[in-house]
C-alpha positions in Angstrom: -21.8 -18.9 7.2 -20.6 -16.5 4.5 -23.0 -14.3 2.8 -24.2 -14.6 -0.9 -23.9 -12.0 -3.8 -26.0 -11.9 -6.7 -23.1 -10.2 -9.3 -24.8 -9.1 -12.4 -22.1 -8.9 -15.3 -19.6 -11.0 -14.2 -18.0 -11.7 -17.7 -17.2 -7.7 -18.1 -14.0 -5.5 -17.1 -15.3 -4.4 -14.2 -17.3 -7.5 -12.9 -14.7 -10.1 -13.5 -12.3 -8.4 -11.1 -15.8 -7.7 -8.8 -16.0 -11.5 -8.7 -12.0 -12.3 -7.6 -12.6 -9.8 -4.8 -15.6 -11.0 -3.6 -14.3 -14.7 -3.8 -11.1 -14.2 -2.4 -13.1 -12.4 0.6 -14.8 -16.3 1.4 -18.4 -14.8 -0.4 -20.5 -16.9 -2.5 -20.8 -15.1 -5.4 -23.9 -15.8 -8.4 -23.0 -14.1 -11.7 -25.4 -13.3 -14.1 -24.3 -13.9 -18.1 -26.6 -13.6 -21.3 -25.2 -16.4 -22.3 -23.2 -20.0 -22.1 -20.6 -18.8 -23.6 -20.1 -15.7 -21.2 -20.5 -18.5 -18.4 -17.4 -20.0 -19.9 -15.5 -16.7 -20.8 -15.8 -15.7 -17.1 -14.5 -19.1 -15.7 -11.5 -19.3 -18.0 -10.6 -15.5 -17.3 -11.0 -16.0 -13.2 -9.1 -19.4 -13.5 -6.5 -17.3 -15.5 -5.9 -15.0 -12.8 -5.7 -18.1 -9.9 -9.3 -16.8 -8.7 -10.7 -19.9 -7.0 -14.5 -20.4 -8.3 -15.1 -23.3 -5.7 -18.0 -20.9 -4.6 -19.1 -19.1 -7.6 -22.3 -20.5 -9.5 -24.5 -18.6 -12.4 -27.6 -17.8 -14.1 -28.6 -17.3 -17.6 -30.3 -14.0 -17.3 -31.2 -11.1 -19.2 -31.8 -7.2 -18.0 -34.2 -6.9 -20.8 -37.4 -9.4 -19.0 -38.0 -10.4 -15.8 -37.8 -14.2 -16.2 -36.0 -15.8 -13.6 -34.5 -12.8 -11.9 -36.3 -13.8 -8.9 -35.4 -17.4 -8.8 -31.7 -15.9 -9.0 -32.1 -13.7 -5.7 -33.3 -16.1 -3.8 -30.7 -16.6 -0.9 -28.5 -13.8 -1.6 -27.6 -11.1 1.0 -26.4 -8.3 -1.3 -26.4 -7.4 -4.8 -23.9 -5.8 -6.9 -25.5 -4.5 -10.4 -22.8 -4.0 -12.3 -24.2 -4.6 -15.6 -24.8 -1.9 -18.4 -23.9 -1.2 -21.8 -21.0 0.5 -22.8 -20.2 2.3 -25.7 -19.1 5.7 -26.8 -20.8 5.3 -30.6 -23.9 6.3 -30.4 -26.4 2.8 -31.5 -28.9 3.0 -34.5 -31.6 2.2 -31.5 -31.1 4.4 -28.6 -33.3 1.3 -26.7 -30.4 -1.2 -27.2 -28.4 0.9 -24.6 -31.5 2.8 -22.5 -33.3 -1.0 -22.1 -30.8 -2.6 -20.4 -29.7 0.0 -18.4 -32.9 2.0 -17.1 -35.4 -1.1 -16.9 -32.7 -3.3 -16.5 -31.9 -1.3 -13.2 -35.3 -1.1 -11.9 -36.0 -5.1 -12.0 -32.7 -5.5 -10.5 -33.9 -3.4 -7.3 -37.6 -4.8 -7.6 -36.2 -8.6 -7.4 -34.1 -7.4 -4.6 -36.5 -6.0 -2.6 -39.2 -9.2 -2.9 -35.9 -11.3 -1.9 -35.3 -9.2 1.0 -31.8 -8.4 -0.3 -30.1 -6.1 2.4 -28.2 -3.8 -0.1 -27.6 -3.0 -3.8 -24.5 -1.1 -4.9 -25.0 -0.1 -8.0 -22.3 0.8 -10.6 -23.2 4.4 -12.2 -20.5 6.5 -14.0 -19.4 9.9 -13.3 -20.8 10.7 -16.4 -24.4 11.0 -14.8 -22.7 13.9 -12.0 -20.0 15.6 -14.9 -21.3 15.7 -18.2 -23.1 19.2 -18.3 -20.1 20.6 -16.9 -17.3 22.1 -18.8 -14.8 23.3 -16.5 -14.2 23.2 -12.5 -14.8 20.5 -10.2 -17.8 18.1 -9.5 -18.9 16.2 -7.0 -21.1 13.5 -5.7 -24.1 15.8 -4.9 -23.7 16.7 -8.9 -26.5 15.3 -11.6 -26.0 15.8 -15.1 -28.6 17.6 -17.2 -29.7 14.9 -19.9 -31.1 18.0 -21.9 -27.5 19.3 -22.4 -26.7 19.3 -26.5 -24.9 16.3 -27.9 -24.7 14.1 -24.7 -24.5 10.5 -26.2 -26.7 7.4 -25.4 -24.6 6.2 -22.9 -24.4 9.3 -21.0 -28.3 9.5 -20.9 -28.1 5.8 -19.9 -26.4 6.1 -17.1 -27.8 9.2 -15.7 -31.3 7.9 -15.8 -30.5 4.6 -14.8 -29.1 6.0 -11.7 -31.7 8.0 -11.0 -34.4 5.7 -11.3 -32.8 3.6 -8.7 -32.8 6.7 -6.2 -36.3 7.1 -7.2 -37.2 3.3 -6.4 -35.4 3.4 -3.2 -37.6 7.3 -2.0 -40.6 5.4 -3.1 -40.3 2.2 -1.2 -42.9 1.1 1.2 -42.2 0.2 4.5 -42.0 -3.6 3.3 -39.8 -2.7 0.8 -36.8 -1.3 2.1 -33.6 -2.0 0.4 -30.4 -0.1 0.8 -28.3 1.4 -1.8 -25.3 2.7 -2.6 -23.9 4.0 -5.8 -20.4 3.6 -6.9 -19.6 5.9 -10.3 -16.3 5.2 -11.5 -14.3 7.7 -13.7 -13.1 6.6 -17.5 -11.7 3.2 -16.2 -8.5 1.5 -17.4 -6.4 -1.4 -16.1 -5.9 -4.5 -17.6 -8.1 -7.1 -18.1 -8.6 -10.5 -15.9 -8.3 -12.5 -18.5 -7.7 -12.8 -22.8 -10.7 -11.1 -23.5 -10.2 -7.2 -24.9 -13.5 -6.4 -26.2 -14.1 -3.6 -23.1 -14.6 0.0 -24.5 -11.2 1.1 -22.9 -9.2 -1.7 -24.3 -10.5 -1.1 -27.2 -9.2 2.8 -27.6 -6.1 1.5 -25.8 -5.4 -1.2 -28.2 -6.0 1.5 -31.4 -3.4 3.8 -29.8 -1.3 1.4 -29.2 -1.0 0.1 -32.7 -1.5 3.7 -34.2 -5.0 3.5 -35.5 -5.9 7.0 -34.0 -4.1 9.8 -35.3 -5.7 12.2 -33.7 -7.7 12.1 -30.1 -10.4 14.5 -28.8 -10.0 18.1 -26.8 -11.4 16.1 -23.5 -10.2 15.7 -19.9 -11.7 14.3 -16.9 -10.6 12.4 -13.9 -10.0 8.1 -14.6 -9.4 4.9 -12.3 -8.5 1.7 -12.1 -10.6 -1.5 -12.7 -9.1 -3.3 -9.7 -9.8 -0.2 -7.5 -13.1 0.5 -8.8 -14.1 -3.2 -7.6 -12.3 -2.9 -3.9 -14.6 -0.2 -3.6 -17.6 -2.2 -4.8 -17.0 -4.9 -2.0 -16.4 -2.0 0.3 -19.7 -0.3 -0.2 -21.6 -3.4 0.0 -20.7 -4.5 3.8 -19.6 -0.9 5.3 -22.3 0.5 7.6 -22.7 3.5 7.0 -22.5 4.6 3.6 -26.4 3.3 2.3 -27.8 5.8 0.6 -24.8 7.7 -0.6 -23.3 8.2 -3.8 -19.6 7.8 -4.1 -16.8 9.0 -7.0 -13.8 6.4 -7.6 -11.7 8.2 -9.9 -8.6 10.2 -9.1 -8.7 13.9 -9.1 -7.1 15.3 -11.4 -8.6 15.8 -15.5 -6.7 13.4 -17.3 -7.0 13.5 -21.9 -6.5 11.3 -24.6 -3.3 13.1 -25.2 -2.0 12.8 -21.8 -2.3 8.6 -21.7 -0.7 9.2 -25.1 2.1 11.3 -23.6 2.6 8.3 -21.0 2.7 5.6 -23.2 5.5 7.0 -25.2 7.5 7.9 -22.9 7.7 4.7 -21.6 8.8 3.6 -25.2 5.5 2.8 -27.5 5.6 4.6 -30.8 1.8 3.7 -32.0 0.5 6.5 -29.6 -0.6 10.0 -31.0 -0.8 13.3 -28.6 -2.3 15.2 -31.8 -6.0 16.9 -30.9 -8.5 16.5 -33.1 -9.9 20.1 -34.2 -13.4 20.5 -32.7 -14.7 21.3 -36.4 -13.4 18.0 -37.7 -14.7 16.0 -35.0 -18.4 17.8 -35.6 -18.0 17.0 -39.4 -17.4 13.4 -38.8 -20.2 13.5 -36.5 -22.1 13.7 -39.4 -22.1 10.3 -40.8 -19.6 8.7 -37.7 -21.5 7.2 -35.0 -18.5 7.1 -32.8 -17.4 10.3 -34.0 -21.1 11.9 -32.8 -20.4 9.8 -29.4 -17.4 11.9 -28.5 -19.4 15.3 -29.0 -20.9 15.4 -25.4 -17.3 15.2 -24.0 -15.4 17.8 -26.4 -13.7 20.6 -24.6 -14.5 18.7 -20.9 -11.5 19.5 -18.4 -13.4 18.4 -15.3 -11.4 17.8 -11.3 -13.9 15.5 -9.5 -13.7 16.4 -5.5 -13.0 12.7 -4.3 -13.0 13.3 -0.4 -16.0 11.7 0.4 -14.9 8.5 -1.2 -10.9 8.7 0.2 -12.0 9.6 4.0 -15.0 7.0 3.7 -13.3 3.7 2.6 -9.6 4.6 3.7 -8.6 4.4 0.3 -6.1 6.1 -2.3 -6.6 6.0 -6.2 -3.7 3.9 -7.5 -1.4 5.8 -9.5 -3.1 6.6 -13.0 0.4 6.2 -14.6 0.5 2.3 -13.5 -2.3 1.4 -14.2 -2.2 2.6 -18.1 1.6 0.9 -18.1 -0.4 -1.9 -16.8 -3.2 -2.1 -19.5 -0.7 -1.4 -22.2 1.9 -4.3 -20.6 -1.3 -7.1 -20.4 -2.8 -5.8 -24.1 0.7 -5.8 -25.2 1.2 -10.2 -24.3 -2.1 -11.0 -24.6 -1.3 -9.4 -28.5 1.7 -11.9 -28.7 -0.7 -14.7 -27.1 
């Protein structure tokens, strides 16, 4: 009898290509969606890309109450929380991003535990290890300092997000264990399963493309693949002995604005810009720019991650960082001329 997932977030980048792997594996796979209307996106983008969703069912659910999050565990062996805001402007109510993602994470892991759940892999960022770093290498036994200046909402999301969930899991009772394991991608590109571009990363993709940004930030730090980043979410939830660890799936090496730039026009776009934006222009526009002030916690970043752990764990090797921007630029590019 094949096992049951509870995927919160299915209709995002990162959960739609969560929910092909999982269903081409022979799971049963629940997704949670706010809404109807993400219920639909996510058929029509896993019908898109031949996914069959013979096995795949959902639940209207929000991270923001607890109703019905415990009806929705009931059956299901693992959980992948994949869910969380994501956006580099800072919003006019830090709660509309800390919410979701610090209580959200904590009902997550509480439903899970009542439901005798046998493991959580929860999607962090690198961003909660990196972002109090300037220069060097991090790794997974890295936390970022939330009290470092300018670090943007979704920075302080993530990082405490994560670390609530270690806290829940050192403070469970004997009747409450629940495993977990943290997967924290690096800036993740690919294309999308799907039409849909409204991801962060399509987003600054699609404005390069098309020239909208002239100039791009002083800031480099290792980046990943969507369809990797969900192998190794599948990985982590059925591999032995990885519960309790945290785990980087990124590449290496830092990678900037300029250099995904650099790529794309050498393979023929002319939209792209490799110009750097002045620190003291980016701090102006700060000013009265929300996603100008976003950017300020990552300015003058040139971070290697060390991803060892994750390579000698899983068996696994980043895909190329070259193809997969080729790749997002190539599907952005037809789904454009849809």
């Amino acid at each position: 009898m094949s096992a049951t997932v509870l995927l919160t977030g299915i209709s995002g980048f990162i959960g739609l290509y969560c929910a092909k792997e999982l269903l081409e594996q022979g799971f049963k796979v629940r997704g949670t969606v706010r809404s109807k209307q993400r219920e639909s996106h996510a058929r029509d983008s896993l019908k898109i890309g031949d996914v069959n969703i013979t096995n795949l069912d959902f639940a209207i659910l929000d991270l923001t109450t607890d109703d019905g999050w415990n009806n929705a565990m009931e059956g299901c062996d693992y959980v992948l929380h994949v869910a969380s805001p994501f956006r580099i402007a800072n919003p006019k109510n830090a709660n509309e991003m800390m919410l979701p993602a610090v209580e959200g994470t904590k009902r997550i892991l509480r439903a899970a535990s009542e439901a005798n759940v046998k493991r959580v892999v929860l999607t962090s960022s690198i961003v909660s290890m990196m972002s109090s770093i300037r220069k060097g290498q991090f790794g997974p036994d890295d936390w970022t300092d939330i009290s470092y200046p300018n670090l943007n909402t979704y920075i302080r999301s993530k990082t405490l997000a994560e670390k609530a969930a270690w806290n829940f899991i050192s403070n469970a009772t004997e009747n409450e264990k629940l495993e977990l394991v943290v997967i924290a991608p690096g800036g993740v590109f690919g294309p999308p399963l799907g039409n849909e571009m409204t991801a962060e990363t399509l987003s600054i993709m699609d404005k390069m493309l098309s020239g909208k940004i002239p100039m791009v930030p002083e800031a480099a730090f290792p980046m990943v693949d969507d369809r990797d980043v969900a192998k190794l979410h599948v990985k982590a939830m059925t591999q032995s002995e990885v519960a309790g660890e945290r785990f980087i799936a990124s590449g290496t090496e830092p990678i900037g604005f300029s250099d995904i730039a650099e790529i794309l026009i050498n393979a023929g776009y002319k939209g792209p810009s490799t110009r750097k934006a002045p620190g003291f222009i980016l701090k102006f526009m700060a000013l009265f720019d929300r996603e100008a002030a976003g950017m300020l916690g990552i300015l003058g970043m040139c971070l290697s991650a060390d991803n060892s752990k994750t390579k000698n764990t899983f068996n696994w090797s980043p895909m190329p960082f070259e193809k997969a921007v080729l790749e997002t630029a190539s599907a952005i590019k037809a789904i454009r001329c849809h």
